[in-house]
C-alpha positions in Angstrom: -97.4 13.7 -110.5 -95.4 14.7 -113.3 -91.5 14.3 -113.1 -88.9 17.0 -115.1 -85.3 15.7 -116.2 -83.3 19.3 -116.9 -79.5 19.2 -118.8 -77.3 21.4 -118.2 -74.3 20.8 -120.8 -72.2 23.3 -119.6 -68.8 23.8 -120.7 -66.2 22.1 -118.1 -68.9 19.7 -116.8 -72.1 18.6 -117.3 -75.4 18.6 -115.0 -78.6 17.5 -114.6 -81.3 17.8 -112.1 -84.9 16.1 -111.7 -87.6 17.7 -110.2 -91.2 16.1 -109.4 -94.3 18.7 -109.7 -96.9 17.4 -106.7 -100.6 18.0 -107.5 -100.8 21.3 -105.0 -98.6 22.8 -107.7 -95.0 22.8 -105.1 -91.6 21.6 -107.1 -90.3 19.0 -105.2 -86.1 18.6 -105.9 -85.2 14.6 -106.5 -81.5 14.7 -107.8 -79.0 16.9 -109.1 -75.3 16.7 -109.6 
């Protein structure tokens, strides 16, 4: 399982979100905001 942490630094507000790659290759949202 591998987990990805993107950051979005935007201009106004910031974001994030984390997605988890599952061994069958499908991306797999966790957070965001």
């Amino acid at each position: 399982m591998t987990l990805a942490l993107g950051i979005d630094p935007g201009t106004a507000t910031t974001g994030y979100g984390l997605v988890r790659l599952m061994p069958d290759g499908e991306l797999v949202a966790v957070d965001f905001g």
